[in-house]
C-alpha positions as CSV (number, residue, x, y, z in Angstrom):
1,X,0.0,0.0,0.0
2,X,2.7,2.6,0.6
3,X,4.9,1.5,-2.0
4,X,1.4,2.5,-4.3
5,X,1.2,5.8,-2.9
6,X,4.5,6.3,-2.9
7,X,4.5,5.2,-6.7
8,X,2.2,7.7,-7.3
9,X,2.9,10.5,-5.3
10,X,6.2,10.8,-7.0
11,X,4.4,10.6,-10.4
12,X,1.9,13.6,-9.6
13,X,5.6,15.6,-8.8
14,X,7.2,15.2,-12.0
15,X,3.8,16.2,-13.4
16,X,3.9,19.3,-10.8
17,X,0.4,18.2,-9.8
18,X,0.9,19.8,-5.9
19,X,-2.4,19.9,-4.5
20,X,-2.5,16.2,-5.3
21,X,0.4,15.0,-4.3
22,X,0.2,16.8,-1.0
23,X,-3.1,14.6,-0.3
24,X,-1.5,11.5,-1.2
25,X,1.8,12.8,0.8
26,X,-0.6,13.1,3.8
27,X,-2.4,10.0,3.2
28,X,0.9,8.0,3.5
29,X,1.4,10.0,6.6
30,X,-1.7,8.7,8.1
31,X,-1.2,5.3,7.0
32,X,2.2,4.9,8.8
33,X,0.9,6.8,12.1
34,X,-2.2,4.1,11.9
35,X,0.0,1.6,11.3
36,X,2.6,2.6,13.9
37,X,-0.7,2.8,16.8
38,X,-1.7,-0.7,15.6
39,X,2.1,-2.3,16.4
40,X,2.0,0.4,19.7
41,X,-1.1,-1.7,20.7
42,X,-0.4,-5.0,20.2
43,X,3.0,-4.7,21.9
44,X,0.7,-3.3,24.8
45,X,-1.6,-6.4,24.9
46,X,0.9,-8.3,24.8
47,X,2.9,-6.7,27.6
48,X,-0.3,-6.7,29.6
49,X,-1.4,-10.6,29.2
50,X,2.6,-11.1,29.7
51,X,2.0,-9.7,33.2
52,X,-1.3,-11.0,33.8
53,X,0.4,-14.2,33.8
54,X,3.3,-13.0,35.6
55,X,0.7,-12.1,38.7
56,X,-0.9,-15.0,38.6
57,X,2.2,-17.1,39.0
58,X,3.1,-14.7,41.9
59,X,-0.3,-15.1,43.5
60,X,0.3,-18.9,43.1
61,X,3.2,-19.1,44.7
62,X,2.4,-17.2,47.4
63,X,-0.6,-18.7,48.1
64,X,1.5,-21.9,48.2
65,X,3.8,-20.2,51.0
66,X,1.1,-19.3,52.7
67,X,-0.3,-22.9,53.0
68,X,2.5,-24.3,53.9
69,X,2.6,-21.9,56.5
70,X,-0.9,-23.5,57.8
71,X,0.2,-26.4,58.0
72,X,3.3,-25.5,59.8
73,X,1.2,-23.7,62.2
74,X,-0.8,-26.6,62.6
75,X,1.6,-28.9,63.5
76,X,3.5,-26.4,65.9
77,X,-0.3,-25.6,67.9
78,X,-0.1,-29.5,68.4
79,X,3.5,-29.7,69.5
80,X,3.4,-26.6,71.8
81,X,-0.3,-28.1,73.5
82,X,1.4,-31.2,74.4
83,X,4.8,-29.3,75.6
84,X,1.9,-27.4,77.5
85,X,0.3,-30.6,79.0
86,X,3.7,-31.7,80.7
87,X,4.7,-28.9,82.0
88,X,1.4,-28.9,83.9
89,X,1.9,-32.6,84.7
90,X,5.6,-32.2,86.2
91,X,4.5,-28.7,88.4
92,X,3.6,-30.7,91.4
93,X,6.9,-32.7,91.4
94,X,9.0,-29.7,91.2
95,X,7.0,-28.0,93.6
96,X,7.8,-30.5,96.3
97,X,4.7,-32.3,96.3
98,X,5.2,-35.7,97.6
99,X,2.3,-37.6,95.5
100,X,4.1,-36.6,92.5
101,X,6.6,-39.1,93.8
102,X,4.0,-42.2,93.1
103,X,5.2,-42.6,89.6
104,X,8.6,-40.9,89.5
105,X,9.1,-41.7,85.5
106,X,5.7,-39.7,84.8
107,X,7.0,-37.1,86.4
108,X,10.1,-37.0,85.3
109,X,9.3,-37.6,81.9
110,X,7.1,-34.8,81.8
111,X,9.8,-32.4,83.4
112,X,12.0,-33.4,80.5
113,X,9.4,-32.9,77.6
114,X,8.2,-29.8,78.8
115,X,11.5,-27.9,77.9
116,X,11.0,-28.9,74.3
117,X,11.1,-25.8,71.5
118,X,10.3,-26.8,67.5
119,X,11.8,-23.3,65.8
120,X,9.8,-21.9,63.0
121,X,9.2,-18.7,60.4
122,X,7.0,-18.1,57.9
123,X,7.9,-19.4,54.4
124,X,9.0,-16.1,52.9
125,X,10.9,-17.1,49.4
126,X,7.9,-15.7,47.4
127,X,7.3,-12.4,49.2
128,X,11.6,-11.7,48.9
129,X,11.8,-12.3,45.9
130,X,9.0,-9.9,44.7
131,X,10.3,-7.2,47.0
132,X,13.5,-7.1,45.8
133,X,12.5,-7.4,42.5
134,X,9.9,-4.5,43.2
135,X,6.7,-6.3,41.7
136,X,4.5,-6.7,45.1
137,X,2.3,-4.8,42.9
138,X,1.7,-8.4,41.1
139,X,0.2,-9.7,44.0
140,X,-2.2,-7.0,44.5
141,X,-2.5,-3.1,45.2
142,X,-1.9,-1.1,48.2
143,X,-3.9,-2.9,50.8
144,X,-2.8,-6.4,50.0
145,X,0.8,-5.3,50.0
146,X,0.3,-3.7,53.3
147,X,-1.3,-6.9,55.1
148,X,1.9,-8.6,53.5
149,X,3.7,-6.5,54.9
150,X,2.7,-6.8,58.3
151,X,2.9,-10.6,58.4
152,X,6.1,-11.2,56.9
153,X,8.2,-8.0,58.3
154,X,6.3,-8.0,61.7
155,X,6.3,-11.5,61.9
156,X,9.9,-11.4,62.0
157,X,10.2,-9.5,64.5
158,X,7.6,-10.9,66.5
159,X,9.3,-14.6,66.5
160,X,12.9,-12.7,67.6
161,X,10.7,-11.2,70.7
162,X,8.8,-14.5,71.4
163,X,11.8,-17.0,70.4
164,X,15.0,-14.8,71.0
165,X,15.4,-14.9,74.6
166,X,17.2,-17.6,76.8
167,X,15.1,-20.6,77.9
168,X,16.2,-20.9,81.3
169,X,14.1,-24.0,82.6
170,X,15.5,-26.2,79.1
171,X,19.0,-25.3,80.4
172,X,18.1,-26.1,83.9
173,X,16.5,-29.6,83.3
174,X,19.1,-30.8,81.3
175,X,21.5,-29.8,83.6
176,X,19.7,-32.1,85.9
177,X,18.9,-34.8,84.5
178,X,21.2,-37.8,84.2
179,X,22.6,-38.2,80.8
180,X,21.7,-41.7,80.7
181,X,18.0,-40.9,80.9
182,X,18.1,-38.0,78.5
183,X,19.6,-40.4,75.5
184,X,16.5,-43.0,76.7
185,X,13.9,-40.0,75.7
186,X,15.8,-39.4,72.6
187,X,15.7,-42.5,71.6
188,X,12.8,-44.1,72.6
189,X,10.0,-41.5,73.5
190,X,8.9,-39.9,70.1
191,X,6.8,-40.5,67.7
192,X,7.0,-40.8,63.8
193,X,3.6,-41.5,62.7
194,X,1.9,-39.3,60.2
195,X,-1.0,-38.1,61.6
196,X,-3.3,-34.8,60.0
197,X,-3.1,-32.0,62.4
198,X,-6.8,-30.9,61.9
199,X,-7.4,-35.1,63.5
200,X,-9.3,-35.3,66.4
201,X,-8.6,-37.9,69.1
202,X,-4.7,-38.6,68.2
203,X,-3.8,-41.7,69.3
204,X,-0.9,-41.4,71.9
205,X,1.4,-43.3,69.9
206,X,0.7,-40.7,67.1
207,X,1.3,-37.2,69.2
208,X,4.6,-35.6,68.8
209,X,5.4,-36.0,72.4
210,X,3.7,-39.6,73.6
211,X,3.7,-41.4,76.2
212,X,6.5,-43.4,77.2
213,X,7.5,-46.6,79.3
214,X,10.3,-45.8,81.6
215,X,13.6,-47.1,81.1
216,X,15.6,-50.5,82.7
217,X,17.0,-49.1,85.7
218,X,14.2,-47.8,88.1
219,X,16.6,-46.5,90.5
220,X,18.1,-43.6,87.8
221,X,14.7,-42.1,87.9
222,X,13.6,-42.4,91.5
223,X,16.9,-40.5,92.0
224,X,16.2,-37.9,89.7
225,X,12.6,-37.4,90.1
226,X,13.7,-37.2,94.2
227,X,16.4,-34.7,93.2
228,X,14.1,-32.8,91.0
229,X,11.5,-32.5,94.1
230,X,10.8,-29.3,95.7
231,X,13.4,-27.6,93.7
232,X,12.3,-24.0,94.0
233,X,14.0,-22.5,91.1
234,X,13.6,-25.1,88.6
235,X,9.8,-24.4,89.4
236,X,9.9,-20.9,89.2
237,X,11.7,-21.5,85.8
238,X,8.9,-24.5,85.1
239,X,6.1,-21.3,85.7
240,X,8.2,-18.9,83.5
241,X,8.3,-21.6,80.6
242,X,4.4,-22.0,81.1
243,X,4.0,-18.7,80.7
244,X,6.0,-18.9,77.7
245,X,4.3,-21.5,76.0
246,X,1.1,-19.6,76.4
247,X,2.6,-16.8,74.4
248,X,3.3,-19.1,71.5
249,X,-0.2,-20.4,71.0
250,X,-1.4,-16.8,71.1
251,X,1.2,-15.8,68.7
252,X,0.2,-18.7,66.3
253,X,-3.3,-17.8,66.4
254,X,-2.8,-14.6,65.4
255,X,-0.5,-15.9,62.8
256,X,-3.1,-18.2,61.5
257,X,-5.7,-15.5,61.4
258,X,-3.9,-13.3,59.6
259,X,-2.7,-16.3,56.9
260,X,-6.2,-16.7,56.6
261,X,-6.8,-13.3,55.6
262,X,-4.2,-13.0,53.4
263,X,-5.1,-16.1,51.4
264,X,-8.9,-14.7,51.1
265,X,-7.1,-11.2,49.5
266,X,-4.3,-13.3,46.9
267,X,-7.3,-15.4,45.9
268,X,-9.8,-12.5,45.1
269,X,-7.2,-10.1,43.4
């Protein structure tokens, strides 16, 4: 087509035609402005369905963080409730009371498990590598990047608070107890089963922290759970770790409330 008006334009010039060949001068003009809008266009629509897919990749992704992070939150509420249930169980040993002494491996056993920690942090790969890349916007506008914000960047934070100081009764109730009954938990009092942590009625053998028989020699333990007895400090430590451990629910509920949310805003966006 311009090669026609082209063709002709320079024929109505030799024939000092103006006024014509200024029309088909501006219609070739227009042609290659049209022309030039049409490839403008396309390049757009193509940009924007590149990035369409791009965001829903992201949201993808993140969404899969952020179930992961459920589950991992799910898991820890179980492990922490049963951390919970022993430290309640050993109190009345370590506060010197003498029933407590009945069944010394219960009670010892329970001092021991109640010191256990399980680390965790949200799965943050996906929200990084967005942030340093500087397409959060992918995931969603203002509001959604705001909520991210606060539960990966505060979250932080939050676990250093919750997590970061020293656990004085887990040092303490290592310190006293004999080696030789420590290696029997480790070896013999956990549980490998694969159980989903939205069951109801776990089995004992299937909770993190089960119940265990208590080891060959009887007399280890008497001796410890006797030593362990009325032990003022290690129960004001027991109370502090109590206290602790009712922290880190809370903290995971608010965690998982706020997962929730965030999964309800990446999925409508």
């Amino acid at each position: 087509m311009l090669k026609l008006f082209r063709k002709d334009r320079l024929k109505l010039l030799s024939e000092n035609r103006i006024s014509k060949y200024l029309v088909y001068a501006t219609g070739e003009i227009i042609l290659v402005v049209i022309g030039i809008l049409i490839a403008l266009q396309i390049n757009s629509m193509y940009a924007e369905s590149v990035r369409l897919a791009a965001g829903n990749q992201a949201r993808n992704r993140l969404a899969q963080d952020l179930r992961s992070d459920q589950e991992i939150y799910a898991i820890r509420t179980r492990y922490f409730m049963e951390a919970l249930a022993f430290g309640e169980k050993a109190l009345p040993l370590l506060n010197g009371d003498p029933e407590a002494l009945n069944d010394p491996w219960e009670s010892v056993y329970a001092a021991y498990q109640a010191s256990q920690i399980w680390p965790f942090r949200p799965k943050d790969q996906t929200y990084v590598e967005l942030q340093n890349a500087g397409n959060l916007d992918l995931i969603g506008g203002p509001l959604v990047q705001d909520v991210m914000a606060s539960y990966y960047k505060d979250a932080q934070e939050e676990i250093g608070i919750t997590f970061g100081g020293p656990d004085f009764y887990r040092k303490m109730i290592r310190e006293r107890t004999p080696w030789r009954i420590q290696r029997y938990i480790w070896e013999n009092c956990y549980s490998f089963e694969q159980v989903a942590n939205t069951a109801t009625n776990i089995s004992e053998s299937a909770k993190y922290l089960p119940a265990c028989p208590p080891p060959p020699n009887s007399d280890d333990v008497l001796r410890t759970a006797q030593a362990l007895s009325g032990d003022p400090e290690l129960a004001n430590a027991l109370r502090g770790r109590l206290a602790e451990l009712h922290v880190t629910l809370s903290y995971i509920r608010n965690r998982q409330a706020e997962v929730d949310s965030l999964l309800i805003m990446v999925r409508n966006n």
